[in-house]
C-alpha positions as CSV (number, residue, x, y, z in Angstrom):
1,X,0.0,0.0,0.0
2,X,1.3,3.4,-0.7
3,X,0.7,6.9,-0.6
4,X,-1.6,7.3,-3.4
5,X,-4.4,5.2,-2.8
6,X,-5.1,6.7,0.5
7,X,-4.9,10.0,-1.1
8,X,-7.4,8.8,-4.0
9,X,-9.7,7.1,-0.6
10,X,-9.7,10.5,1.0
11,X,-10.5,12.8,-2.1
12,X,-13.2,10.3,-2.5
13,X,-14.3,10.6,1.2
14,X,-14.1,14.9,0.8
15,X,-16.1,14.8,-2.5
16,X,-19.4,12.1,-0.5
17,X,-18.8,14.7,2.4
18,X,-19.6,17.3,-0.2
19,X,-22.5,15.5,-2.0
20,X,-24.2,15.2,1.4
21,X,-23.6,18.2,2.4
22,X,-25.0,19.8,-0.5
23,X,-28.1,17.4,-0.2
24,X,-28.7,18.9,3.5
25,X,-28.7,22.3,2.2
26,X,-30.9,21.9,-0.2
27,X,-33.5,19.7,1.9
28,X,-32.9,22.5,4.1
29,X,-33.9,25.0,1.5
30,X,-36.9,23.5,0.5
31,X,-38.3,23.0,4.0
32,X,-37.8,27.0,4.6
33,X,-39.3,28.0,1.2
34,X,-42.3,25.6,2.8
35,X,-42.4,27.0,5.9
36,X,-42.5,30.5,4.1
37,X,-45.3,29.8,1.7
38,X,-47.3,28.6,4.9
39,X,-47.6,31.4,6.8
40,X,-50.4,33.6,6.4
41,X,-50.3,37.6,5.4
42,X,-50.4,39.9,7.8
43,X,-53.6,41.5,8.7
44,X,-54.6,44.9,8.1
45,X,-54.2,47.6,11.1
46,X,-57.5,49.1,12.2
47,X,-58.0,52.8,10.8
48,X,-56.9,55.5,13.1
49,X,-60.6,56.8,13.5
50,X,-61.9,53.8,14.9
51,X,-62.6,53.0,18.4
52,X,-61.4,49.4,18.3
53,X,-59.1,48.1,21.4
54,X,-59.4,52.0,22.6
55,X,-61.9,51.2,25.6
56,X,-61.7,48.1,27.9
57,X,-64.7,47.0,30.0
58,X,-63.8,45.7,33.4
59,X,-66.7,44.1,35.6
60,X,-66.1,42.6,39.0
C-alpha cells in the first residue's frame, strides 16, 4: 500500500462529504421556502378613527 491510494480514498471521502452536504442544504432550503409559503399575510391595522381596542370594559 502506498501513498496514493489513500490520497485517492480521502478525495473520494471529501467529494461524498460534499455530495451530502449539499443534499442537506438543499432539503434545508426547501423545508424553509415551505415554511415561508405557509404562513399567512399579515392582517390589516384598524383605521386610526376607529374606536377598536381604545376602551376596555372591566366588571367585577
Amino acid at each position: 500500500m502506498g501513498v496514493a491510494p489513500a490520497a485517492s480514498q480521502s478525495s473520494v471521502a471529501d467529494a461524498v462529504a460534499m455530495l451530502m452536504l449539499r443534499k442537506s442544504l438543499d432539503l434545508q432550503q426547501s423545508a424553509a421556502a415551505q415554511l415561508i409559503a405557509s404562513v399567512s399575510p399579515a392582517t390589516r391595522a384598524p383605521e386610526a378613527d376607529s374606536t377598536l381596542g381604545k376602551h376596555v370594559n372591566t366588571y367585577a
